[in-house]
C-alpha positions in Angstrom: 102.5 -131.7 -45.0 103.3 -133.7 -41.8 105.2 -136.9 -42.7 103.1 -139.1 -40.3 100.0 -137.4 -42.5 101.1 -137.6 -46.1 99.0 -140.9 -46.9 95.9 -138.9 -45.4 93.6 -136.6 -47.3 90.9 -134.2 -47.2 87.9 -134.2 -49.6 86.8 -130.4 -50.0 83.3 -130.3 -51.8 81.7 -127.6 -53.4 77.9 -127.2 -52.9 76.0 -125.5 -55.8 72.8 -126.0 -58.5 72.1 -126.0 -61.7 69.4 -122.9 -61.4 72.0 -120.2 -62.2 73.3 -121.9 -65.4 76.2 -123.4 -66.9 78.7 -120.6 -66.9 77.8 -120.0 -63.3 78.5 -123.7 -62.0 82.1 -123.4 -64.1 83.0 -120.0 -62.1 82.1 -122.1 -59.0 84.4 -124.9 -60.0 86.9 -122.4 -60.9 86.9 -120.2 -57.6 86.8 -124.0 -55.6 89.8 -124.9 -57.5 91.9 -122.1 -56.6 90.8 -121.9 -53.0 92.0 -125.3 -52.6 94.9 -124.9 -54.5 95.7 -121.1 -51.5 94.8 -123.4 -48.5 97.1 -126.1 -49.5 100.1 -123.5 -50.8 99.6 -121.5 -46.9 102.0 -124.1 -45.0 99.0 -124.5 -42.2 97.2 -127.6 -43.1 98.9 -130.2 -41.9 97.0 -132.6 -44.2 96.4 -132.0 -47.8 93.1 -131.1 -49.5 92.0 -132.9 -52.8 89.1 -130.9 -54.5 86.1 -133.0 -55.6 84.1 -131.0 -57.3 80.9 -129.3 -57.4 77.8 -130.8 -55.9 74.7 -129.8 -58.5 72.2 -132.8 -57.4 71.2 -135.3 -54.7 72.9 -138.2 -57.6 75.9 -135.8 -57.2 76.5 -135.2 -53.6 75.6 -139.5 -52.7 78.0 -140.1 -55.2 80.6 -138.1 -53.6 79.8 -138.7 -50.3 80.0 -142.7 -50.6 82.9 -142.7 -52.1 84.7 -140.4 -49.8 82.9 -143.3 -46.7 85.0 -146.0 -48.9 88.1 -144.2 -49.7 90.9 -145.6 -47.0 92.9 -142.0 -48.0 89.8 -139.9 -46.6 89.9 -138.9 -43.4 87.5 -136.4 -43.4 85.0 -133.5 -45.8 85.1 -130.4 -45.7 81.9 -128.9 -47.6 81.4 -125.6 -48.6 77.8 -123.6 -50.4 79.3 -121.6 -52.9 75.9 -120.2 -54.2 72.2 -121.7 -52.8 72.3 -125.4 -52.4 68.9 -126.4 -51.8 69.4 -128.9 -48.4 67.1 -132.1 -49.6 69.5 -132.9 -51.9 72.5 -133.5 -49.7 70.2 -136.0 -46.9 71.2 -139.2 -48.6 74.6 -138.4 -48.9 75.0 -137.4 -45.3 73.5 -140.2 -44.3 76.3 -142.7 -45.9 79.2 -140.1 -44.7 80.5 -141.4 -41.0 83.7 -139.8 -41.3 84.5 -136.3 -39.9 82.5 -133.3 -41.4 83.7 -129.9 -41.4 81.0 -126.8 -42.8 83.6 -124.3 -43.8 81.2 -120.6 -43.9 83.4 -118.6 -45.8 83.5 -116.8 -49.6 85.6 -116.5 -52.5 85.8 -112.2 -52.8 87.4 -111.1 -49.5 84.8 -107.9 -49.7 81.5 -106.7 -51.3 82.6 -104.8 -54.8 80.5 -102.1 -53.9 80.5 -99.8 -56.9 80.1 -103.4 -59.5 78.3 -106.1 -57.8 75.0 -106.4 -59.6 72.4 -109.6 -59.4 74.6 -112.2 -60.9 77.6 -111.5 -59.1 74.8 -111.6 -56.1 73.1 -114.9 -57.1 76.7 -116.5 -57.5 78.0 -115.8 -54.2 75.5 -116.9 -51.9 77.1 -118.3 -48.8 75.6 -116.1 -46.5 72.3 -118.2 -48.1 73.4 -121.2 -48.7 75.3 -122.0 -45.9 72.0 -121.2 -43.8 70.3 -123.5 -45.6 72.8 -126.6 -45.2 73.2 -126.0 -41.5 69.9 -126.3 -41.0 69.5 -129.8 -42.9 72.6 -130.9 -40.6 71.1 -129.4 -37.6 67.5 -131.7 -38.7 69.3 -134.6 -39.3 71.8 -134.4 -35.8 74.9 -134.4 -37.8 78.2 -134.2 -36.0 80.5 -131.5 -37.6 82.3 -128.5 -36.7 81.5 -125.4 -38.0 84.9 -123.0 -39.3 83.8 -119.1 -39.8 86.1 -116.9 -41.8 88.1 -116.1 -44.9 89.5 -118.7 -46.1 93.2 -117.3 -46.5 93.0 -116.0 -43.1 95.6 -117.6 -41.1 93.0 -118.0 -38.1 90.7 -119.6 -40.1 93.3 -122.2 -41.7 94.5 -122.9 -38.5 90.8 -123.8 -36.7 90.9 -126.0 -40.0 94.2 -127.2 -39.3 93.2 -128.2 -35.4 90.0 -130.7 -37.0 92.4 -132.2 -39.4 95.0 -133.4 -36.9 92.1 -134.8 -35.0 90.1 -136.1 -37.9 93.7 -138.0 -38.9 93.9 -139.2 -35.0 90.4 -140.3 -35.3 91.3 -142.4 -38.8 94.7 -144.0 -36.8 92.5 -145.0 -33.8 89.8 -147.0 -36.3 92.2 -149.9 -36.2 93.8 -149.5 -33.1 95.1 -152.4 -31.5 96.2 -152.6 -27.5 98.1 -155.0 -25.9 97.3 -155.3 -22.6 100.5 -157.6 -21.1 99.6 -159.3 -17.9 96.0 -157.8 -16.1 95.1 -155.1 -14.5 95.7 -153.9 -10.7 93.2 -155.9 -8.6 90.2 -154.4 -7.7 91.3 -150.7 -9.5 87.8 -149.5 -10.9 88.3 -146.6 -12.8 91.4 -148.1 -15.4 88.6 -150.4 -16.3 85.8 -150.4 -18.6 83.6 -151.6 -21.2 86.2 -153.1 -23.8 83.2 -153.6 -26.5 81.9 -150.5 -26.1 84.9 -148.8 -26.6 85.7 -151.0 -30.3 81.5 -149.9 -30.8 82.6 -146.2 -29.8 86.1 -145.1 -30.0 87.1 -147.8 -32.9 90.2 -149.9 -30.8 90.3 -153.0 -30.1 92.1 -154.3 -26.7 93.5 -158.3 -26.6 94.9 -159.3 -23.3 98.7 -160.7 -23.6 99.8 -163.2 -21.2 103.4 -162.9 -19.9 104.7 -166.3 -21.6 103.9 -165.1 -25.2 106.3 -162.0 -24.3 109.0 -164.5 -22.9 108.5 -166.0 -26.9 109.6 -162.6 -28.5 112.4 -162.3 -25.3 114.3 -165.7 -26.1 114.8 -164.5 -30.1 116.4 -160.9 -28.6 120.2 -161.2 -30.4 122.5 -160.1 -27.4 124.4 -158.2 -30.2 121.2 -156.1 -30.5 121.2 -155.4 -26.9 124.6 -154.3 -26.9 124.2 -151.6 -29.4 120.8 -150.2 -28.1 122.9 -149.8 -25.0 125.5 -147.8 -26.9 122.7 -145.8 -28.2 121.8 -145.0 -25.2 125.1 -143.3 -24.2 125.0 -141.2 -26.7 121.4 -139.8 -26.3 121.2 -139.5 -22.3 123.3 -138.5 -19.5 124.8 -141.6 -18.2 127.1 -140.2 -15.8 125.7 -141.7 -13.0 125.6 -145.0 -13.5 129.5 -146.2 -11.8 128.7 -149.3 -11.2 128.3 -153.5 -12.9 124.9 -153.3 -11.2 123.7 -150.8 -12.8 125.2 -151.3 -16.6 123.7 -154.7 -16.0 120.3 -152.8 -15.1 120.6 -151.1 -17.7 121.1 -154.6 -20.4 118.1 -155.7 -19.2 116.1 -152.2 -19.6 117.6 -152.7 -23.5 116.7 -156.2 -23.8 112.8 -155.7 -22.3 112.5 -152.5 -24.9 113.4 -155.0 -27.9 111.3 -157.5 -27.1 108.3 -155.1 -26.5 109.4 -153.3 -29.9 109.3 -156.9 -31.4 106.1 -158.1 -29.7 103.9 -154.1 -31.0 105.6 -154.5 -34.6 104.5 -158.4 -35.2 101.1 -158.0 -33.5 100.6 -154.8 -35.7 99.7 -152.4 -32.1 100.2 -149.3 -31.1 99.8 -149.6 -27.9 100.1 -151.4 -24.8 99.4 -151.6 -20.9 102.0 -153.5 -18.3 101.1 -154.4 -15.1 104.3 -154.7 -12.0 102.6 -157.6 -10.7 102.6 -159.7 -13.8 106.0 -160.2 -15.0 105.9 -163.9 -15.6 106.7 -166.7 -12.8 110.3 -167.3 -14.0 112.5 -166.7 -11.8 114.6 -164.4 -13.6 118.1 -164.9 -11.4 117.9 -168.3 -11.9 116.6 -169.2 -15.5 118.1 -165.6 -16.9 114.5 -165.6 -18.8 112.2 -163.0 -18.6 111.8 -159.4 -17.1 113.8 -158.0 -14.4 111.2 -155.5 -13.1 108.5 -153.5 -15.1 109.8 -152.2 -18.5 110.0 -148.4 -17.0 112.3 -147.1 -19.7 111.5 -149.2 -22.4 108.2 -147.9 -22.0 109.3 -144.5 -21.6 111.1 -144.7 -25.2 108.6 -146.4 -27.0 106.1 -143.5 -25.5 108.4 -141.2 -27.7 107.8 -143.1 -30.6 104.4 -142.9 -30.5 103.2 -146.1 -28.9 100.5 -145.9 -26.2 101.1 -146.9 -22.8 98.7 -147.3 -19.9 100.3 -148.1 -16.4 98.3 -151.0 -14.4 96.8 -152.2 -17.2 95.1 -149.2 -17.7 94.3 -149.6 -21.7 91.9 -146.5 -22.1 94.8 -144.4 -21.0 97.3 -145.7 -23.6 94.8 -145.8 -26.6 94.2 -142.3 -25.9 97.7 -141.7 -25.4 98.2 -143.1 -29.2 95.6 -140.5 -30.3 97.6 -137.5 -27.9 100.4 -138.5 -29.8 99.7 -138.8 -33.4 97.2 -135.8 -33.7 100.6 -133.5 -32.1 102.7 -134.9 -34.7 104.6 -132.3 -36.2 104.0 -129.7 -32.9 107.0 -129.3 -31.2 106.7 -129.5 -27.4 105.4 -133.0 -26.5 103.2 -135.1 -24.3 103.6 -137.6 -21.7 101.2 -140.3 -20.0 101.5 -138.8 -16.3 100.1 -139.8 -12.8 98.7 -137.3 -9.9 101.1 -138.3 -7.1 101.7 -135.9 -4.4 99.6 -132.5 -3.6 101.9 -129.4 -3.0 99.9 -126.9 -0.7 101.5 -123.5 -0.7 98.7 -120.9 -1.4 98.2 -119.6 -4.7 100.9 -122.1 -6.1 99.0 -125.2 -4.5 100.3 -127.7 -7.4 100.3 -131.2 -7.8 103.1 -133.6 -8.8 103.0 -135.9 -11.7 105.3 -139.0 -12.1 105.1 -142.4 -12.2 107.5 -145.2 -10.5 109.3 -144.8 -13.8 107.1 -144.3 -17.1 106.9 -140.6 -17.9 107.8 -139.9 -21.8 111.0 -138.0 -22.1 109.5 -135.8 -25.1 107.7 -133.1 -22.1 111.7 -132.8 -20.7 113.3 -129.3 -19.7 116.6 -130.7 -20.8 118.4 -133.2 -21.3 117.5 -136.3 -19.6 119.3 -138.7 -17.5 119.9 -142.0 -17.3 120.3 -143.6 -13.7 119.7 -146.9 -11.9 117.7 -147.0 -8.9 116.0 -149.8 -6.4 112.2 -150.0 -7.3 110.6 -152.3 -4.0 107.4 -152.9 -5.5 105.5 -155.7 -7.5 106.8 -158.9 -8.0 110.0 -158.0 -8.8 112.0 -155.8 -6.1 115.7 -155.4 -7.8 117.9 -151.9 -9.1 115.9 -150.4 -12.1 117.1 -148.4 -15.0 114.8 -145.1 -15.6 115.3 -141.9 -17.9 115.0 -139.1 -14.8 114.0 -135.4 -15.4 111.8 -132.5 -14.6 109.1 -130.9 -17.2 109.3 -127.7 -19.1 107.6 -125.0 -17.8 104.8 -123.9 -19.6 101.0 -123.9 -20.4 99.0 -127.2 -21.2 96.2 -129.5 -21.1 95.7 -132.9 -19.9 92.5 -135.3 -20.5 91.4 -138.5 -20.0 88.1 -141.0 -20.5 86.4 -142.4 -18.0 83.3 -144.9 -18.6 80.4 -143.8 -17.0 78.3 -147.0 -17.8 75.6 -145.5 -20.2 78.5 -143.3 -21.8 82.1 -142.0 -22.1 83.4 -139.1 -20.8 86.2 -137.4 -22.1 87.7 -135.1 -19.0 90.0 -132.3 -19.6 91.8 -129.7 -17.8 94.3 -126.8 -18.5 97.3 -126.9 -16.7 99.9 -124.4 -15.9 103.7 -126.9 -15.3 105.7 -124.5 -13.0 109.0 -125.5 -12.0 109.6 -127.6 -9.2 112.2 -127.4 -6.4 115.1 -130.1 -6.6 114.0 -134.0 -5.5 117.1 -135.6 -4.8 115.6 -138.6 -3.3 112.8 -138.9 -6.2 114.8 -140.3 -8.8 111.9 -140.4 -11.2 110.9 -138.3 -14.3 108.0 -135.3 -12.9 106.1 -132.3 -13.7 104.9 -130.3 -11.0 101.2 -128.5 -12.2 98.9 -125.8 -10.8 95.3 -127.3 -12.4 93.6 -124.3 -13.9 91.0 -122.0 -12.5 93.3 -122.7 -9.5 94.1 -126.4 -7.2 91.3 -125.8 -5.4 88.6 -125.4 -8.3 90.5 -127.7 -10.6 91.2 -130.5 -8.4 87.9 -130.8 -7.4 85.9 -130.4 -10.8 88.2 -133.1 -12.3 87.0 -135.6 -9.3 83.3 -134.6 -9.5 83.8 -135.5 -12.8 85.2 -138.8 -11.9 88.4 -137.7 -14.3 91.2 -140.7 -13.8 95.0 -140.7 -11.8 96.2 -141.3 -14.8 95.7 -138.7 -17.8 97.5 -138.1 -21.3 99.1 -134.5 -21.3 100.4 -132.0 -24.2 101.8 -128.8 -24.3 100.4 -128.5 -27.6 97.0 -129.2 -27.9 94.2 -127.2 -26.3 90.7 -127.2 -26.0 89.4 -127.1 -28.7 91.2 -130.1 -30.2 89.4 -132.0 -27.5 86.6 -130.6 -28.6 86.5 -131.6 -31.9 87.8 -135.1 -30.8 84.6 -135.4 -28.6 82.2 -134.0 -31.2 83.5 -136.5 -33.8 83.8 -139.4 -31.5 80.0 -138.8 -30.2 81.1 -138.8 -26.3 80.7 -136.3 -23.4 83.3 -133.4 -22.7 83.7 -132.0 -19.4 86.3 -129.2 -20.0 87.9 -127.5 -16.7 89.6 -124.0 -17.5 90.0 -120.3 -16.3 86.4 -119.4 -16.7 85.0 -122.7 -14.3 83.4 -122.3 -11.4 82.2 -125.7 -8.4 78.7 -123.8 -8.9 78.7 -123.9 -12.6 80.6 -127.3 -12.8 78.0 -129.3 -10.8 75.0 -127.9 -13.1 76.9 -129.1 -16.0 77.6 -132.5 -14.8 73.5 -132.7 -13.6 72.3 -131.2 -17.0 74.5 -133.7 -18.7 73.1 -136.5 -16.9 69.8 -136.1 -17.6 70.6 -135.6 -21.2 72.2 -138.7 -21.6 69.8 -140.6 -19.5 66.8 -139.0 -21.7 68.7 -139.3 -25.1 69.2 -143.8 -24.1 65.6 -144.1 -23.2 64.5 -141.9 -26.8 66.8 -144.5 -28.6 
């Protein structure tokens, strides 16, 4: 079980009747136990499952089913027909359920027992039935859920249950979601905006704007002592070699002392994430008063991304709430994500890429190596002075990055596989980067992301894919516009037409 998990769990549930008879109903129970008890011993499931019986009756399964709605510890159902449920009993209960939903289609015996199986073994393992006859009833009443097909000690089949679970307990951590949004956002930027109420309606987080003075409060209680030994750390977890000089150690104080005072300001407003914005930094004049932020908190941001705080550049707070949810659902994986920023295009042929960066926020956990600490001039904002920064390239490697975008009537969740080659050497970039080719190729990629209206800024992880976004967009009841190896312009532009009209049909039926 994944630490950031182990106060999460899963409610498996067991669909039956009482047709077949007593003795029949405890088999069930007894085959439900032990399946549980194999899925939770296999090491795959990242969070745990907590058997609650057998559902014989509609009393049964709304009982169940409004509990698991009220249990703070449930993130999620998985339900599974063991023998023929009949479907009108389980309407009420769905109705109350708002949490995640998982029909698991599988059966206890791995194979038919040809030469013994006679009409009770028949009648009590009925899944190929009974399962039929519970998607339908979720298919009448539009319920959200995915659908997991296979044994269920098959690794393949664990892990598809394994992907809905990290998302279900990302889905649970964003319900009370708070974003700080510190200063505004870039003038006249449109699509880092968005419907704020909505979003709390939607996606469950709530965004409260910040103004610069109540950060200057948490900034005045920063113990210098404190500073001076977050410093120390930071000698002993990043190349520092090239920083030679008082400017730049003294860069480097005031990186520390911004990254406490953030770290101070998330904790006591109980967020987990934040936006920052280079042209609100407060009006003190920091050379003169010694009060307040030197420049934009690049590498405090950078670090507290690592920890698992969202961050949105420019005010951008869709970007770091999703970056939250990025975050917590790869906990446990081992390669990383990063907010990131399409910056410069890279035409050479086949290997047309596109670099990623920021003017200093990229989140060191997407690193090739070791990364390093330097102090550079930043010239933009409100604040032009040297800057301290955590500097490196990517990993090479396979990913996906995604993004939401409000459309007005709806969100859109955008995503697109990504291939991170590696770069030539920048020596006059000093800024963290990853250099990608968007998948089917630049060409394709680039442009389906734009007809799609997909953002600058994006959250990217090597280890999610697809069909994590997937599940997060079924659950979440928003549009996904997914841009892979198989997408074609031609085939793109129907989709986004065909989803149009959809949405704009399915508001005016409502």
């Amino acid at each position: 079980m994944i630490k950031a998990f182990e106060n999460f769990e899963v409610w498996f549930v067991t669909g039956a009747q009482l047709l077949y008879g007593g003795d029949a109903v405890v088999q069930v129970d007894g085959h439900s136990n032990e399946m549980v008890a194999g899925m939770n011993a296999s090491g795959i499931l990242p969070v745990r499952l907590v058997y609650k019986g057998t559902a014989n009756s509609a009393a049964e399964v709304t009982d169940v089913m409004t509990r698991a709605e009220a249990d703070p510890r449930c993130i999620g159902v998985i339900t599974w027909m063991h023998t023929f449920s009949p479907a009108k009993m389980w309407i009420h209960g769905l109705q109350r359920l708002r949490k995640p939903l998982l029909h698991l289609h599988t059966q206890y015996n791995e194979e038919i027992p040809w030469d013994t199986m006679d009409m009770d073994f028949m009648n009590l393992n009925q899944s190929a039935h009974g399962d039929r006859e519970y998607g339908f009833i979720l298919s009448r009443m539009r319920k959200a859920r995915k659908t997991v097909v296979g044994y269920w000690k098959d690794p393949k089949t664990l892990a598809r249950i394994a992907v809905w679970q990290r998302v279900a307990a990302a889905w649970a951590d964003a319900q009370d979601m708070r974003i700080l949004r510190i200063g505004d956002q870039m003038n006249n930027v449109a699509v880092t905006d968005g419907d704020k109420v909505e979003a709390e309606m939607r996606l469950g987080y709530h965004v409260d704007y910040v103004p610069f003075s109540d950060v200057l409060q948490y900034f005045k209680q920063i113990e210098d002592a404190d500073v001076n030994a977050l410093v120390a750390k930071y000698n002993t977890v990043y190349d520092t070699s090239q920083v030679l000089f008082d400017d730049g150690r003294q860069a480097i104080w005031n990186a520390a002392k911004a990254e406490l005072t953030l770290r101070a300001l998330l904790v006591d407003r109980g967020a987990k994430g934040f936006t920052t914005n280079f042209d609100d930094l407060g009006d003190v004049d920091v050379k003169v008063s010694g009060m307040g932020f030197d420049q934009i908190p690049g590498l405090a941001s950078q670090r507290l991304m690592e920890e698992g705080y969202g961050f949105g550049a420019e005010g951008d707070w869709k970007t770091a709430a999703l970056y939250r949810t990025v975050w917590f659902m790869s906990q446990g994986l081992p390669e990383g994500c990063s907010f990131l920023e399409d910056y410069t295009l890279n035409f050479a042929g086949e290997r047309s890429s596109i670099l990623q960066a920021h003017m200093l926020e990229v989140c060191p956990m997407i690193a090739a190596g070791k990364p390093k600490l330097e102090v550079h001039w930043l010239g933009i904002g409100i604040r032009k002075t040297l800057t301290a920064r955590l500097v490196f390239t990517s990993k090479v490697g396979r990913g996906i990055t995604a993004t939401v975008v409000d459309m007005g009537n709806r969100f859109r969740l955008v995503t697109n596989d990504v291939e991170c080659i590696e770069p030539k050497p920048l020596p006059k970039l000093p800024v963290a980067s990853a250099l990608w080719i968007p998948m089917p190729d630049f060409e394709v990629g680039a442009a389906a992301w734009m007809m799609a209206g997909g953002t600058h800024h994006s959250c990217f992880s090597y280890d999610l894919d697809r069909e994590y976004w997937e599940d997060y967009a079924e659950i979440a009841g928003i549009e996904h516009l997914h841009i892979g190896k198989e997408t074609t312009l031609e085939g793109f532009r129907k989709d986004l037409r065909i989803n149009e009209v959809y949405y704009l049909l399915n508001k005016a039926l409502k």
